[in-house]
N, C-alpha and C positions, 0 to 999 in steps of 0.2 A: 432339102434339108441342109441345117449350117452345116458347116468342118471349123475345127478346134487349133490351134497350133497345143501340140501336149507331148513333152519329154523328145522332142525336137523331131519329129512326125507330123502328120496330121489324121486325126481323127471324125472324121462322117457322124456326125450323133442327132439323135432327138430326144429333144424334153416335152413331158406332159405333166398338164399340172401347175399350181402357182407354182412363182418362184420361192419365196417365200415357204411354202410346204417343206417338211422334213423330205431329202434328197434319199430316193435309193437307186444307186446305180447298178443295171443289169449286165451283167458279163455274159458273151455268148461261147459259145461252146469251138468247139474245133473245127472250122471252115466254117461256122455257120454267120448267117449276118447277123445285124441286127431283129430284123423280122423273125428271127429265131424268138425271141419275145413277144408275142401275139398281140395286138392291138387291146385286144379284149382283157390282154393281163395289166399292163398299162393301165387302162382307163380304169379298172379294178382299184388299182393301188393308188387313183386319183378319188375315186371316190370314198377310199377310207381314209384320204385326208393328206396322201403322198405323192413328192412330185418324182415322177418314175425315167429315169434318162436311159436310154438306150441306145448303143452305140457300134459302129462296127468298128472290131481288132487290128491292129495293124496286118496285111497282106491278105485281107479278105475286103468283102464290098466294095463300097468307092470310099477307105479310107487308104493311107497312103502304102505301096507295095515296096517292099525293104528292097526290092531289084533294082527299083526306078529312081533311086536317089540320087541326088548326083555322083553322091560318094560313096559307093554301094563299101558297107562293112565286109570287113575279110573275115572269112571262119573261124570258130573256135577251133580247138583242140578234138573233142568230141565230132566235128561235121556241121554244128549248128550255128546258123547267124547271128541266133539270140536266142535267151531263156525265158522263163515265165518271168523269173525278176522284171527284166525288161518289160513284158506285158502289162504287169501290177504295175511298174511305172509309169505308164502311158495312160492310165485308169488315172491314175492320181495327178497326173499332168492335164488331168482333162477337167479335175475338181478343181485344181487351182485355174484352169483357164476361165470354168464358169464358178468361180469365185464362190467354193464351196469348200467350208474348212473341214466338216467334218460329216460324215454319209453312212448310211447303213450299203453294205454291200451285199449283193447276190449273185452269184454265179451259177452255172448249169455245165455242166462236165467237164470241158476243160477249163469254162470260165470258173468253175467250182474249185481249181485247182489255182487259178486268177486270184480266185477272192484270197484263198487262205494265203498266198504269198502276199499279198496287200498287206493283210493282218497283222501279219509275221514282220513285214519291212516298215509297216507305216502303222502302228497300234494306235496312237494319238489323232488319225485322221478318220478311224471306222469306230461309229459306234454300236454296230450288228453285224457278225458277219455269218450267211446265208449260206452254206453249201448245197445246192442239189447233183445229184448222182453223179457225180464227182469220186475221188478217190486222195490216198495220202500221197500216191507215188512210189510205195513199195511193191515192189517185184509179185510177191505172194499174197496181194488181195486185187477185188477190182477188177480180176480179168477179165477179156472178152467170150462169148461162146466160141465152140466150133462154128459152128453158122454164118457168125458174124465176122471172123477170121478168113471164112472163104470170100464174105463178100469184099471185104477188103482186100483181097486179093486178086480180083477181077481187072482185067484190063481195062483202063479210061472208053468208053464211047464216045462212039466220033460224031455225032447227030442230037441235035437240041432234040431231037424225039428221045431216042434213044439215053440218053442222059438224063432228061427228066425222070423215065422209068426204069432208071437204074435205079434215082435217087428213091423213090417210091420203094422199091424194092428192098430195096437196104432199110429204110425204114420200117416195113413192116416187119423182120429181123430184129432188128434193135430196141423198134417200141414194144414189141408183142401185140399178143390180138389175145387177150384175158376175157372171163364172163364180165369180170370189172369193167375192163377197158378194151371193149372192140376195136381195132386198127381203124383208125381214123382218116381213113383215105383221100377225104377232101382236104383236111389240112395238111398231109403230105404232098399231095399234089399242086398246093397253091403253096408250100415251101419250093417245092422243086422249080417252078414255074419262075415265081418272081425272084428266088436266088438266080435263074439262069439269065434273066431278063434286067438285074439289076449290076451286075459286072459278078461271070463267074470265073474264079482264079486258082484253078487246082496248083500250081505251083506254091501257091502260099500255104495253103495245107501239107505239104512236105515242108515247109521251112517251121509252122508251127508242131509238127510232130515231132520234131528235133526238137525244139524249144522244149515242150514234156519232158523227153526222156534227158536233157540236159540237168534240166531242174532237180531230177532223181528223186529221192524219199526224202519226203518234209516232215514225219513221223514226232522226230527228237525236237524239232523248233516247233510244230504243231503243238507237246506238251508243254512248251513255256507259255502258249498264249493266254491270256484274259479276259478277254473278250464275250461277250453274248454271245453265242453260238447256237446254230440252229440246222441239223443238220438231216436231211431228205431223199429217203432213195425209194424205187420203187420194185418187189421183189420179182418183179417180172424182167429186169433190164437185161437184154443181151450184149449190150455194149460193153456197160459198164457193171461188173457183178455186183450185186446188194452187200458183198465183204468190203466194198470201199467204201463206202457210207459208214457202215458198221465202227470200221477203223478209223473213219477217220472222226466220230464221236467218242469213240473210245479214248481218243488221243488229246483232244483239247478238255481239259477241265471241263466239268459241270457244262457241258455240250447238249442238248436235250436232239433225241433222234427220232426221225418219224416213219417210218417204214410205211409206204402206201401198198397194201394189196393190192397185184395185178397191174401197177402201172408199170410199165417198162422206160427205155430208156428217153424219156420226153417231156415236157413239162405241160402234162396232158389238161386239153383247156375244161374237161371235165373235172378234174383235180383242183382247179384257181382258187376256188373258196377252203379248200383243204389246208391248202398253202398258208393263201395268206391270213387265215386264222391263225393259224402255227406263228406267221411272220408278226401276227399284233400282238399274241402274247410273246414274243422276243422282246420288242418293242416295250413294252410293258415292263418287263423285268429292268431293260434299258433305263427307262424313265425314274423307279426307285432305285438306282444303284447309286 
């Protein structure tokens, strides 16, 4: 896969699709890679006529890890290296580097949190912006379950076995196992597989977990946006609770929200048509505005 030079980093990405295509860039979620965007979602959004890029974050995958720089940055005030600002910036250093001025953006949990700072810092450059189960960053919606609190809680494994079926486990926690949406065990387990197989860097998920709670509550600048908004959660999510979806529709103007029954916290490949039906009429609205 290429790397990008973007907001003086470098970023791991793949494009499908003409060039040429209306551009939507996926933002993945917190430690997740790029694979965190299924293949299968991808070629979807190529074949409704879009070119779909997908990328890994800074200090996840094999894009570049903020430790290994030569200049390693010194901490904020708060403990953290960088904020989600930073991250939206790296997104939009990666459009100017493939020479795209303006993109519908999507994100998925914390990249959902990605997209709306985009929005927020870069309005002129996104013409859709996608929240899925994501949140605003206020304290009182969006939390996690009990459940899902323990499992984050759990001590690192020390064995590629062991680690895989942690990741599995946590997963089925976070996605749920609904009459909807049965826990999907073979796509967790080829997530765990090929994140561990393609560079696994829990250090970078504490530096991005900082980055979140740096960024704090985007509530107040969420209400100034403009923007096409589209926003997605599913009321099964133990991660991320269905109040931060909620809220954070509530919050952007004329935002249209979709609440999928029984999916949890995942962008479940049985859902894909759900989606991106949702995502063409965004698009649409887009196009007469």
């Amino acid at each position: 896969m290429p790397r990008a030079e973007a907001n003086g980093i470098e970023l791991e990405y793949e494009a499908f699709g003409d060039d040429g295509a209306p551009a939507v860039f996926l933002i993945s979620g917190w430690g997740s890679q790029l694979i965190s965007w299924h293949d299968s979602f991808c070629d979807e959004l190529v074949r409704r006529g879009f070119r779909a890029i997908r990328f890994d974050n800074r200090d996840v995958g094999l894009s570049s890890k903020i430790d290994a720089r030569p200049e390693r940055p010194s901490e904020r005030d708060d403990g953290s290296t960088y904020a989600l600002e930073d991250m939206a910036d790296d997104t939009v250093g990666l459009m100017d580097a493939l020479g795209v001025d303006k993109a519908h953006v999507m994100g998925a949990s914390m990249g959902g949190m990605i997209a709306q700072v985009i929005a927020i810092r870069h309005p002129n450059r996104v013409l859709s912006l996608t929240s899925i189960m994501s949140t605003t960053g206020a304290r009182d919606v969006g939390g996690a379950s009990d459940e899902a609190k323990a499992r984050l809680a759990l001590p690192a494994p020390a064995t590629r076995e062991e680690r895989v079926q942690s990741s599995i486990d946590s997963c089925r926690v976070n996605w749920g196992d609904s009459e909807e949406f049965p826990f999907d065990e073979e796509l967790a387990r080829w997530r765990a597989e090929v994140s561990e197989d393609r560079c696994l860097y829990p250090e970078g998920r504490i530096r991005q977990a900082l980055a979140m709670r740096a960024t704090g509550d985007r509530t107040t600048a969420l209400r100034q946006l403009r923007v096409p908004t589209l926003v997605i959660h599913g009321d099964n999510d133990g991660l991320v609770h269905v109040s931060g979806g909620e809220a954070t529709a509530a919050a952007i103007p004329d935002a249209e929200l979709m609440i999928i029954r029984g999916m949890g916290h995942v962008v479940d490949r049985r859902a894909t048509d759900r989606i991106l039906d949702a995502f063409e009429r965004l698009v649409a609205r887009v196009a007469v505005a």
